[in-house]
C-alpha angles and dihedrals in degrees: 000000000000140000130220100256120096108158128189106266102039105151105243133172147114131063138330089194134017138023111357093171144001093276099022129074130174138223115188116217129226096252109095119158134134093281092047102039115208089349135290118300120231113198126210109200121185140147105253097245095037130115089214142079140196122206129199131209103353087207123219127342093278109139098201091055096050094041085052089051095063088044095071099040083051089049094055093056093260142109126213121258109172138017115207123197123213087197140321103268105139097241087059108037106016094100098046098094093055086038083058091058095052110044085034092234150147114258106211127191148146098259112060094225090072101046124107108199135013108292121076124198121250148161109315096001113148127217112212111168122142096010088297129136117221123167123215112220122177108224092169097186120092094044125358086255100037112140148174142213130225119202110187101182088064094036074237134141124192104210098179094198110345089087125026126205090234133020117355132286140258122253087212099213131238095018085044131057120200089214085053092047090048081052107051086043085054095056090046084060097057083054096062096041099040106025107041096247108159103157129060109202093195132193094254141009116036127310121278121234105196101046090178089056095045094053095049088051094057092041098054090047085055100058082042102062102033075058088054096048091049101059090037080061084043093064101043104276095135114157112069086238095052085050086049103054088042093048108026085045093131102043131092110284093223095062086054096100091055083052092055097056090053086049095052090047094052092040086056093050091053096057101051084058097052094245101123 
Protein backbone atom coordinates (compact mmCIF):
# COMPACT_ATOMS: atom_id res chain seq x y z
CA UNK A 1 0.00 0.00 0.00
CA UNK A 2 1.72 3.32 -0.96
CA UNK A 3 2.18 6.79 0.33
CA UNK A 4 2.18 9.69 -1.31
CA UNK A 5 5.18 10.29 -1.37
CA UNK A 6 7.51 9.26 -4.73
CA UNK A 7 10.34 11.21 -4.72
CA UNK A 8 13.13 11.57 -7.63
CA UNK A 9 15.72 9.19 -6.79
CA UNK A 10 13.77 6.36 -5.58
CA UNK A 11 16.01 3.15 -6.43
CA UNK A 12 14.23 1.39 -8.59
CA UNK A 13 15.07 -1.98 -10.91
CA UNK A 14 14.42 -5.19 -11.50
CA UNK A 15 11.20 -6.94 -12.67
CA UNK A 16 7.02 -6.38 -12.37
CA UNK A 17 6.54 -9.75 -13.51
CA UNK A 18 8.83 -12.84 -13.79
CA UNK A 19 11.95 -14.09 -12.23
CA UNK A 20 13.37 -11.54 -9.74
CA UNK A 21 15.95 -13.91 -8.44
CA UNK A 22 17.25 -17.22 -8.79
CA UNK A 23 14.22 -18.94 -6.12
CA UNK A 24 11.32 -15.97 -6.48
CA UNK A 25 9.21 -15.33 -9.14
CA UNK A 26 6.66 -13.14 -9.38
CA UNK A 27 3.15 -13.07 -10.74
CA UNK A 28 1.51 -9.64 -10.76
CA UNK A 29 -2.06 -9.60 -9.96
CA UNK A 30 -5.00 -7.68 -11.84
CA UNK A 31 -5.57 -5.00 -9.10
CA UNK A 32 -3.58 -1.90 -9.96
CA UNK A 33 -4.65 1.51 -8.47
CA UNK A 34 -2.77 4.42 -6.79
CA UNK A 35 -2.53 2.51 -3.29
CA UNK A 36 -1.27 -0.88 -5.03
CA UNK A 37 1.05 0.42 -7.75
CA UNK A 38 1.38 -1.78 -10.80
CA UNK A 39 -0.55 -4.73 -8.83
CA UNK A 40 0.27 -6.87 -6.08
CA UNK A 41 3.11 -9.03 -6.40
CA UNK A 42 2.78 -12.77 -5.66
CA UNK A 43 5.84 -14.31 -5.13
CA UNK A 44 6.74 -18.28 -5.97
CA UNK A 45 9.72 -19.30 -4.05
CA UNK A 46 11.20 -22.52 -4.49
CA UNK A 47 14.77 -24.29 -4.38
CA UNK A 48 15.68 -25.01 -8.18
CA UNK A 49 15.65 -29.04 -7.93
CA UNK A 50 12.73 -29.20 -5.49
CA UNK A 51 8.96 -30.73 -5.96
CA UNK A 52 7.69 -28.04 -3.76
CA UNK A 53 6.86 -24.73 -3.74
CA UNK A 54 6.23 -21.92 -1.31
CA UNK A 55 3.92 -18.81 -2.23
CA UNK A 56 3.78 -15.63 -0.69
CA UNK A 57 0.99 -13.23 -0.37
CA UNK A 58 -1.89 -14.88 -2.65
CA UNK A 59 -3.22 -11.41 -3.20
CA UNK A 60 -6.91 -10.60 -3.29
CA UNK A 61 -9.79 -13.03 -3.82
CA UNK A 62 -9.34 -12.96 -7.88
CA UNK A 63 -9.79 -16.64 -9.26
CA UNK A 64 -8.13 -16.23 -12.29
CA UNK A 65 -5.14 -15.04 -10.59
CA UNK A 66 -4.94 -17.59 -8.35
CA UNK A 67 -5.72 -19.91 -10.60
CA UNK A 68 -2.92 -18.40 -12.67
CA UNK A 69 -0.76 -18.67 -9.78
CA UNK A 70 -0.91 -22.62 -9.58
CA UNK A 71 -0.48 -22.72 -13.19
CA UNK A 72 3.03 -21.65 -13.13
CA UNK A 73 4.16 -23.55 -10.19
CA UNK A 74 2.51 -26.54 -12.05
CA UNK A 75 4.27 -25.55 -15.03
CA UNK A 76 7.54 -25.64 -13.44
CA UNK A 77 7.13 -29.29 -12.35
CA UNK A 78 6.15 -28.29 -8.74
CA UNK A 79 3.04 -28.17 -6.27
CA UNK A 80 2.50 -25.91 -3.89
CA UNK A 81 3.25 -26.77 0.03
CA UNK A 82 2.88 -23.82 1.94
CA UNK A 83 1.24 -20.26 1.55
CA UNK A 84 3.03 -17.22 3.89
CA UNK A 85 1.53 -14.29 4.52
CA UNK A 86 3.70 -10.57 4.98
CA UNK A 87 0.42 -9.12 6.66
CA UNK A 88 -3.51 -9.26 6.28
CA UNK A 89 -4.29 -6.14 3.86
CA UNK A 90 -6.67 -7.28 1.75
CA UNK A 91 -4.72 -6.86 -1.42
CA UNK A 92 -2.29 -9.08 -0.02
CA UNK A 93 -4.20 -11.84 2.01
CA UNK A 94 -7.72 -11.67 0.86
CA UNK A 95 -7.32 -15.01 -1.74
CA UNK A 96 -5.55 -17.23 0.58
CA UNK A 97 -8.49 -19.03 1.91
CA UNK A 98 -9.69 -20.10 -1.54
CA UNK A 99 -5.65 -20.61 -2.48
CA UNK A 100 -5.75 -22.71 0.13
CA UNK A 101 -8.61 -24.83 -1.59
CA UNK A 102 -7.03 -25.23 -4.37
CA UNK A 103 -3.33 -26.16 -3.70
CA UNK A 104 -4.73 -28.05 -0.53
CA UNK A 105 -2.20 -26.08 1.93
CA UNK A 106 -1.49 -24.58 5.24
CA UNK A 107 -1.82 -20.76 5.30
CA UNK A 108 0.64 -19.55 7.84
CA UNK A 109 0.91 -15.92 9.33
CA UNK A 110 1.68 -13.90 12.13
CA UNK A 111 -2.21 -13.10 13.37
CA UNK A 112 -3.75 -15.68 14.10
CA UNK A 113 -7.12 -14.56 12.08
CA UNK A 114 -5.58 -15.07 9.15
CA UNK A 115 -3.94 -18.42 9.77
CA UNK A 116 -5.21 -21.93 8.07
CA UNK A 117 -3.86 -24.69 10.07
CA UNK A 118 -2.31 -24.97 13.27
CA UNK A 119 1.16 -23.25 13.07
CA UNK A 120 1.50 -19.39 13.08
CA UNK A 121 4.70 -17.50 11.90
CA UNK A 122 6.92 -15.67 14.36
CA UNK A 123 10.72 -13.94 15.20
CA UNK A 124 13.56 -16.42 14.01
CA UNK A 125 11.27 -19.03 12.64
CA UNK A 126 12.70 -20.77 9.78
CA UNK A 127 10.67 -22.13 6.39
CA UNK A 128 12.07 -25.02 5.10
CA UNK A 129 9.84 -26.58 2.55
CA UNK A 130 11.00 -27.91 -0.04
CA UNK A 131 14.35 -27.83 0.95
CA UNK A 132 14.08 -23.93 0.99
CA UNK A 133 15.36 -21.54 3.53
CA UNK A 134 13.21 -18.79 4.38
CA UNK A 135 13.77 -16.72 7.14
CA UNK A 136 10.99 -15.23 9.21
CA UNK A 137 11.78 -11.42 10.26
CA UNK A 138 9.21 -9.27 12.26
CA UNK A 139 9.07 -5.32 10.43
CA UNK A 140 5.81 -4.28 12.59
CA UNK A 141 5.14 -0.55 10.75
CA UNK A 142 3.26 -0.36 8.33
CA UNK A 143 0.63 -2.58 9.84
CA UNK A 144 0.91 -4.53 13.71
CA UNK A 145 1.65 -8.10 11.54
CA UNK A 146 3.29 -6.99 9.27
CA UNK A 147 6.63 -9.63 8.17
CA UNK A 148 9.09 -10.26 6.13
CA UNK A 149 10.88 -12.92 4.68
CA UNK A 150 14.87 -13.43 4.20
CA UNK A 151 16.05 -15.64 1.72
CA UNK A 152 19.75 -16.08 2.02
CA UNK A 153 20.43 -18.37 -0.91
CA UNK A 154 19.22 -15.50 -3.27
CA UNK A 155 20.97 -12.24 -0.76
CA UNK A 156 17.32 -11.43 -1.07
CA UNK A 157 14.61 -10.03 1.38
CA UNK A 158 10.49 -10.03 0.62
CA UNK A 159 9.26 -7.05 2.43
CA UNK A 160 5.63 -7.33 1.51
CA UNK A 161 4.90 -3.88 2.40
CA UNK A 162 7.75 -2.46 4.47
CA UNK A 163 9.47 -1.48 1.26
CA UNK A 164 7.72 -0.79 -1.98
CA UNK A 165 9.18 -1.12 -5.41
CA UNK A 166 8.21 2.23 -6.13
CA UNK A 167 7.30 5.33 -3.88
CA UNK A 168 7.17 4.74 -0.09
CA UNK A 169 4.83 3.07 2.00
CA UNK A 170 1.98 3.87 4.39
CA UNK A 171 2.37 3.49 8.27
CA UNK A 172 -1.42 2.56 8.37
CA UNK A 173 -2.35 4.08 11.79
CA UNK A 174 -3.58 2.75 14.34
CA UNK A 175 -2.74 -0.61 13.38
CA UNK A 176 0.66 0.90 12.41
CA UNK A 177 3.13 2.81 14.42
CA UNK A 178 5.55 4.88 12.77
CA UNK A 179 8.59 3.88 16.09
CA UNK A 180 7.78 0.39 15.30
CA UNK A 181 8.19 1.05 11.14
CA UNK A 182 12.06 3.09 11.87
CA UNK A 183 12.63 0.24 13.55
CA UNK A 184 11.83 -2.53 11.26
CA UNK A 185 13.70 -0.51 8.57
CA UNK A 186 16.29 -0.48 10.81
CA UNK A 187 16.49 -4.25 11.15
CA UNK A 188 16.27 -4.66 7.05
CA UNK A 189 19.33 -2.70 7.06
CA UNK A 190 21.26 -4.93 9.20
CA UNK A 191 20.32 -7.32 6.83
CA UNK A 192 21.99 -5.76 4.05
CA UNK A 193 25.37 -4.77 6.12
CA UNK A 194 25.71 -7.70 8.07
CA UNK A 195 23.94 -10.45 6.14
CA UNK A 196 24.79 -9.95 2.54
CA UNK A 197 21.24 -9.03 1.43
CA UNK A 198 21.53 -6.95 -2.15
CA UNK A 199 18.15 -7.43 -3.67
CA UNK A 200 13.83 -6.17 -1.92
CA UNK A 201 11.13 -8.34 -3.60
CA UNK A 202 8.14 -5.92 -2.37
CA UNK A 203 4.72 -6.34 -2.34
CA UNK A 204 4.17 -4.09 -5.11
CA UNK A 205 6.08 -2.10 -7.81
CA UNK A 206 9.59 -4.02 -9.42
CA UNK A 207 12.43 -5.58 -7.46
CA UNK A 208 15.21 -3.45 -6.08
CA UNK A 209 18.76 -4.18 -6.83
CA UNK A 210 20.58 -2.31 -4.43
CA UNK A 211 18.44 -3.24 -0.84
CA UNK A 212 20.95 -1.04 1.20
CA UNK A 213 20.14 1.88 -1.04
CA UNK A 214 16.51 1.34 -0.95
CA UNK A 215 16.34 1.31 3.03
CA UNK A 216 18.35 4.47 3.46
CA UNK A 217 16.34 5.94 1.31
CA UNK A 218 13.26 5.19 3.30
CA UNK A 219 14.71 5.86 6.00
CA UNK A 220 15.98 9.50 5.06
CA UNK A 221 12.39 10.39 3.69
CA UNK A 222 11.24 9.38 6.95
CA UNK A 223 13.10 11.64 9.00
CA UNK A 224 12.17 13.99 6.42
CA UNK A 225 8.94 14.01 6.63
CA UNK A 226 8.36 13.42 10.32
CA UNK A 227 10.79 17.02 10.13
CA UNK A 228 8.29 18.41 7.84
CA UNK A 229 5.19 17.46 10.02
CA UNK A 230 6.86 19.02 13.26
CA UNK A 231 7.35 22.33 12.22
CA UNK A 232 3.91 22.21 10.28
CA UNK A 233 2.56 21.53 14.13
CA UNK A 234 4.95 24.22 15.04
CA UNK A 235 3.01 26.91 13.02
CA UNK A 236 -0.25 26.15 13.85
CA UNK A 237 -1.23 23.27 11.35
CA UNK A 238 -3.12 20.85 14.34
CA UNK A 239 -5.49 18.54 13.04
CA UNK A 240 -3.77 15.65 10.93
CA UNK A 241 -6.01 16.82 8.03
CA UNK A 242 -4.88 20.77 8.30
CA UNK A 243 -0.65 19.19 8.24
CA UNK A 244 -1.80 17.00 4.99
CA UNK A 245 -3.08 19.36 2.92
CA UNK A 246 0.46 22.03 4.08
CA UNK A 247 2.86 19.41 3.54
CA UNK A 248 1.34 16.88 0.88
CA UNK A 249 0.21 20.40 -1.27
CA UNK A 250 1.63 19.13 -4.47
CA UNK A 251 0.52 15.55 -4.47
CA UNK A 252 -2.44 13.97 -5.87
CA UNK A 253 -5.59 14.72 -3.63
CA UNK A 254 -6.80 11.26 -3.88
CA UNK A 255 -4.03 9.85 -2.37
CA UNK A 256 -4.70 12.36 0.61
CA UNK A 257 -6.51 9.76 2.93
CA UNK A 258 -3.30 7.23 2.68
CA UNK A 259 -1.17 10.59 3.81
CA UNK A 260 -3.24 11.06 6.81
CA UNK A 261 -2.76 8.07 8.14
CA UNK A 262 1.10 8.60 7.90
CA UNK A 263 0.46 11.98 9.52
CA UNK A 264 -1.66 10.49 12.56
CA UNK A 265 0.78 8.06 13.07
CA UNK A 266 3.76 10.66 13.22
CA UNK A 267 1.78 13.00 15.13
CA UNK A 268 1.38 10.42 17.38
CA UNK A 269 5.28 9.64 17.52
CA UNK A 270 5.98 12.93 18.26
CA UNK A 271 4.09 13.08 21.00
CA UNK A 272 5.28 10.16 22.87
CA UNK A 273 8.38 11.72 22.64
CA UNK A 274 7.38 14.94 23.89
CA UNK A 275 8.05 16.83 20.45
CA UNK A 276 4.59 18.38 19.79
Amino acid sequence: MTDAASLPGQPRGGVLSGQGTARATCVLAPNPSPMTLDGTNTWIVAEPDSDRAVVIDPGPLDDGHLREVVARVEASGRRVGLTLLTHGHPDHAEGAARFAELTGTAVRALDPALRLGDEGLGAGDVIGTGGLELRVVPTPGHTADSLSFHLPADGAVLTGDTVLGRGTTVVAHPDGRLGDYLDSLRRLRSLTVDDGVSTVLPGHGPVLDDAQGAVEFYLAHRANRLAQVETAVENGYRTASEVVAHVYADVDRSLWPAAELSVRAQLEYLGEHGLV
